[in-house]
C-alpha positions as CSV (number, residue, x, y, z in Angstrom):
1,X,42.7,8.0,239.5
2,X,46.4,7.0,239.1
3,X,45.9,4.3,237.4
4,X,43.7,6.2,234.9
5,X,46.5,9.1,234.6
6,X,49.0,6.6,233.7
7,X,47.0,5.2,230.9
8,X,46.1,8.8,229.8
9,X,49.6,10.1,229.4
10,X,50.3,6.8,227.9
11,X,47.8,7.1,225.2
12,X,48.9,10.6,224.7
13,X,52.4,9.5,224.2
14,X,51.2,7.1,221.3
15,X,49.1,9.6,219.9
16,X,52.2,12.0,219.4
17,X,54.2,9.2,218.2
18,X,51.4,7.8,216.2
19,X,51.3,11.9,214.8
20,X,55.1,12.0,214.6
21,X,55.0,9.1,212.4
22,X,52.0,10.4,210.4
23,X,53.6,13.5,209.9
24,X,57.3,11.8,208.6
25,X,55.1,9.4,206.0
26,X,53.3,12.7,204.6
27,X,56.9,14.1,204.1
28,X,57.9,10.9,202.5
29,X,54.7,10.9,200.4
30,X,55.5,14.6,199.3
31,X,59.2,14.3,198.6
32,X,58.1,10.8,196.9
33,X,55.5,13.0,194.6
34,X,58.1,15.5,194.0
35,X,60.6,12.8,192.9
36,X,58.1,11.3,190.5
37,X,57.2,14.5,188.7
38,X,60.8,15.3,188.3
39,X,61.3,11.8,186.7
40,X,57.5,12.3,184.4
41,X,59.1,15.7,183.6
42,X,62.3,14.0,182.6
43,X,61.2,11.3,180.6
44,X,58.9,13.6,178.6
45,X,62.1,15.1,178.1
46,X,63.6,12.3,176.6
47,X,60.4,11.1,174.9
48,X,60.3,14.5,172.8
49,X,64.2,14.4,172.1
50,X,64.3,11.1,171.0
51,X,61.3,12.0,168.9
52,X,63.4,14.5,167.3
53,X,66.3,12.4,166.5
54,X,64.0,10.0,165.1
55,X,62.5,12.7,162.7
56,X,65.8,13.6,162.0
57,X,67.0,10.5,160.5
58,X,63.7,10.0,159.0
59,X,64.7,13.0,157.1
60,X,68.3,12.0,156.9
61,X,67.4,8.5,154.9
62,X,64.4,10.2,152.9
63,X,67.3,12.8,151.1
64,X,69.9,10.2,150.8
65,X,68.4,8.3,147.7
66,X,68.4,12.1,146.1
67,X,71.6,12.6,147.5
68,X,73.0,9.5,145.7
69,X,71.7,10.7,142.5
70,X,73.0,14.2,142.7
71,X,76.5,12.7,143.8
72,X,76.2,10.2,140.9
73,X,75.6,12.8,138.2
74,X,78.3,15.0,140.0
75,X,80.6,12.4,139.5
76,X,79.9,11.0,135.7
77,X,80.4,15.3,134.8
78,X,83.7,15.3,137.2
79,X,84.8,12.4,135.2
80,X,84.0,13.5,131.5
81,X,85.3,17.3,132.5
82,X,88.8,15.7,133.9
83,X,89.1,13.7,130.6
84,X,88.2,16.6,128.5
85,X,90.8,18.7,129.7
86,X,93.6,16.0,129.5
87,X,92.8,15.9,125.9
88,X,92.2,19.3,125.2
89,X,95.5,19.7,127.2
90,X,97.4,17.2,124.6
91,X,96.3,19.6,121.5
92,X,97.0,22.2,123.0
93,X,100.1,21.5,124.0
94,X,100.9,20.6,120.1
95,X,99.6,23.9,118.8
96,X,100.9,26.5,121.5
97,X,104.4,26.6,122.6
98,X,105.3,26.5,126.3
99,X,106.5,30.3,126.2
100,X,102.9,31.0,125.2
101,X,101.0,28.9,127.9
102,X,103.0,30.1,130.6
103,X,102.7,33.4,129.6
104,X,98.4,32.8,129.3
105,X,98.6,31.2,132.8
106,X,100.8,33.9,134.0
107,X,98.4,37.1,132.5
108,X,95.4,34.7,133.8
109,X,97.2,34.7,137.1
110,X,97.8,38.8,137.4
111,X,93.7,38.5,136.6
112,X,92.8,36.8,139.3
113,X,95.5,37.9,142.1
114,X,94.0,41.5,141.3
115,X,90.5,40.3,141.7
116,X,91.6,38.5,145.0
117,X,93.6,41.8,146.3
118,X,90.1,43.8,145.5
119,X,88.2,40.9,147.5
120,X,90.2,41.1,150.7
121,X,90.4,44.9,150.3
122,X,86.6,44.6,150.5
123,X,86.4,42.0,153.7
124,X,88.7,44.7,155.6
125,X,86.1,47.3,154.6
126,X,83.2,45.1,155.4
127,X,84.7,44.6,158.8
128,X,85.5,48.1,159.6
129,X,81.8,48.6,158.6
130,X,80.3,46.0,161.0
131,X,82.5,47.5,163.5
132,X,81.3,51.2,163.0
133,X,77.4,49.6,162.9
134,X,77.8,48.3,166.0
135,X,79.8,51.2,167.6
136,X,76.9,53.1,166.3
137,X,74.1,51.0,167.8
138,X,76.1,51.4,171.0
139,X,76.8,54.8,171.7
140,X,72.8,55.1,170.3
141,X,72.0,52.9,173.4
142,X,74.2,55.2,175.6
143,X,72.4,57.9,174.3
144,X,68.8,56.1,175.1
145,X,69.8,55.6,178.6
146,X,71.5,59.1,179.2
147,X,68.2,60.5,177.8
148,X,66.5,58.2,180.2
149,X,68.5,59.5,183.7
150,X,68.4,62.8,182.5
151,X,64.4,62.9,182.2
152,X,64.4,60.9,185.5
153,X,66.3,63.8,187.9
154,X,64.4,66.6,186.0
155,X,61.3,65.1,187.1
156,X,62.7,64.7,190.6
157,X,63.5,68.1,190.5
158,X,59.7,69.4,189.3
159,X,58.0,67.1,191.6
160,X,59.6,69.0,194.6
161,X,56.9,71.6,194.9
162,X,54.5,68.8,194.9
163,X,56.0,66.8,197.0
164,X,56.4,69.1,199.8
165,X,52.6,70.5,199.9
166,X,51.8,66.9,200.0
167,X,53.8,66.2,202.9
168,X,52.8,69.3,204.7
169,X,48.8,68.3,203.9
170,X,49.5,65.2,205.6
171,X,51.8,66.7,208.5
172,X,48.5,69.0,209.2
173,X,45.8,66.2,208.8
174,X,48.1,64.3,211.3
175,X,48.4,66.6,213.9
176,X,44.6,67.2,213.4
177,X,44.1,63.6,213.9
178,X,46.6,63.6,217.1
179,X,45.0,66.6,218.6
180,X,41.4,64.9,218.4
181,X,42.4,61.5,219.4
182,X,43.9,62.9,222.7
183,X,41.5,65.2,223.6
184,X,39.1,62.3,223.2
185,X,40.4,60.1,225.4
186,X,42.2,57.9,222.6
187,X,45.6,57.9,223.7
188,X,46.4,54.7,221.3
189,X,45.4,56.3,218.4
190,X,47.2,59.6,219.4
191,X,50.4,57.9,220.2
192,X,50.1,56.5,216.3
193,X,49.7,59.7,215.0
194,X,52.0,61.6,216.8
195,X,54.5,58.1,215.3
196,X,53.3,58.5,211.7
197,X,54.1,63.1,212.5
198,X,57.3,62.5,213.2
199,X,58.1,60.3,209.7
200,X,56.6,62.9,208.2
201,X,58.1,65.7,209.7
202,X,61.7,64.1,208.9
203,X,60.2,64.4,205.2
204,X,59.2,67.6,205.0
205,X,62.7,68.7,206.4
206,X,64.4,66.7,203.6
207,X,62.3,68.2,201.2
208,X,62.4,71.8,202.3
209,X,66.1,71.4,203.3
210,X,68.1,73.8,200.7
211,X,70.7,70.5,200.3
212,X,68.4,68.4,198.6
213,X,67.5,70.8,196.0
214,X,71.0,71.6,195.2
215,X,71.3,67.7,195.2
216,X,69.4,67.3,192.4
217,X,70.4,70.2,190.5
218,X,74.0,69.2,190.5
219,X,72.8,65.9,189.3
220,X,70.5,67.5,186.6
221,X,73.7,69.1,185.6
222,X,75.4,65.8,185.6
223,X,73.2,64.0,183.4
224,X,72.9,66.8,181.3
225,X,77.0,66.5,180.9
226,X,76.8,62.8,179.9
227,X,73.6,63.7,177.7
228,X,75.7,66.0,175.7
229,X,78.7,64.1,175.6
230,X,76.6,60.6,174.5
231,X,75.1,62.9,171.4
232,X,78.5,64.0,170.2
233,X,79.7,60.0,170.6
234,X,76.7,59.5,168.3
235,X,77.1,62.3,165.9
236,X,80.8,61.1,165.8
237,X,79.9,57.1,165.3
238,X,77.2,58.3,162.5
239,X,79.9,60.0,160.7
240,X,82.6,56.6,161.1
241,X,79.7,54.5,160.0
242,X,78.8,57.0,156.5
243,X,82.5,57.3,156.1
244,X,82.7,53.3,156.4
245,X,80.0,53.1,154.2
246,X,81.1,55.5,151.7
247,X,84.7,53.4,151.4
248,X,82.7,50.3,150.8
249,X,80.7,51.0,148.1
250,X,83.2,52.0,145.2
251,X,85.1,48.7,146.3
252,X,82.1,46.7,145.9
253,X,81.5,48.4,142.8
254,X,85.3,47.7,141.1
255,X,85.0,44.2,142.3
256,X,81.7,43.3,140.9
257,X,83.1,45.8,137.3
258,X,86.5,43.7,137.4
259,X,84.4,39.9,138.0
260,X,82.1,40.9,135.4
261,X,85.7,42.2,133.0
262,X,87.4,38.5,133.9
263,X,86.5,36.9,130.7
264,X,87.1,40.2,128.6
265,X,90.4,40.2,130.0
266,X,91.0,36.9,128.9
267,X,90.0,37.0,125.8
268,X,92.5,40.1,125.4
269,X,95.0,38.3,126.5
């Protein structure tokens, strides 16, 4: 028998290094597998973004024959309009004096610096008006989520009735269940029961425990504050955001009135 208990617990040895090394070459496999759908995942990566280059200077070298053209017959007007004006320049030089084209280009200038003045003037008010947009989008969100808690601890509040003749419906079907389990003989089951009574108990006493309920009515009140005081920031950012509005407009409107009166001006001059 010794012999033959030798070569058992030698052939369970090899069988637990034979399941050791088993075991380590199925982890290898995995982490192997793993590898080689991080590297599919990867090159599908770089398939479908060098696709995209590709496409994009497909679309690149498709436009750049139009693009020539345009640039071409951009070029030929720059050309004629820059040796147009050196000659119109020249005869006009010969028939107006210099007093009179400085004072043109001067009036010309008082034109356009007023138009420019009435263009920043209108950026300032466009920004003030994006500001009091998004100001008013805000303190609307504020408002969403005040409206939000303040629903959310009046329901807690209403629910209280409910909540404590459910808890006292289960306190009594537990100590129901209790009773009848011990008086049968099912001392497990009781021991449960008389477990799940006492969680239920400490609820009950939470619930009918004149703290809670003042609790929740001091935190009504609180959400009720931040309600009110989230619908005046709104009432207040609706009026910023008309006001903003209402300083735009007539700007927009002299700017677009004094573009369209350029060339009268001009012509008056």
């Amino acid at each position: 028998m010794g012999l033959l208990d030798e070569e058992l617990t030698a052939l369970k040895d090899e069988q637990k290094k034979k399941q050791k090394a088993i075991t380590a070459a199925a982890t290898a496999m995995q982490e192997a597998q793993a590898k080689l759908n991080q590297m599919n995942a990867d090159s599908k990566s770089t398939a479908a973004r060098i696709a995209q280059l590709q496409k994009s200077a497909q679309d690149l070298l498709s436009n750049q024959d139009e693009i020539g053209k345009l640039g071409k017959a951009a070029k030929e007007e720059a050309d004629a309009a820059t040796t147009f004006c050196d000659d119109l320049e020249k005869a006009l030089k010969k028939e107006l004096t210099e007093e009179q084209r400085k004072g043109y280009a001067q009036a010309m200038k008082g034109v356009d610096s007023a138009i420019a003045e009435k263009e920043k003037q209108l950026k300032t008010l466009q920004q003030q008006t994006a500001d009091a947009s998004e100001a008013h989008a805000e303190a609307r969100k504020t408002l969403s989520d005040a409206e939000a808690d303040y629903k959310t601890a009046l329901a807690r509040i209403t629910a209280i009735p409910r909540d404590i003749e459910s808890a006292r419906k289960r306190v009594a079907a537990l100590r129901v269940a209790a009773k009848s389990a011990k008086e049968a003989g099912r001392l497990k089951e009781a021991y449960c029961s008389l477990l799940d009574m006492r969680e239920a108990l400490v609820e009950v006493d939470g619930l009918i425990d004149p703290k809670t309920a003042k609790q929740l009515t001091d935190a009504l009140g609180g959400r009720w504050d931040k309600l009110e005081e989230a619908k005046q920031e709104v009432a207040k950012a609706v009026a910023a955001l008309e006001d903003a509005r209402g300083e735009l407009s007539p700007v927009e409107k002299d700017l677009h009135d004094k573009r369209q009166q350029r060339d009268a001006d001009i012509k008056a001059l």
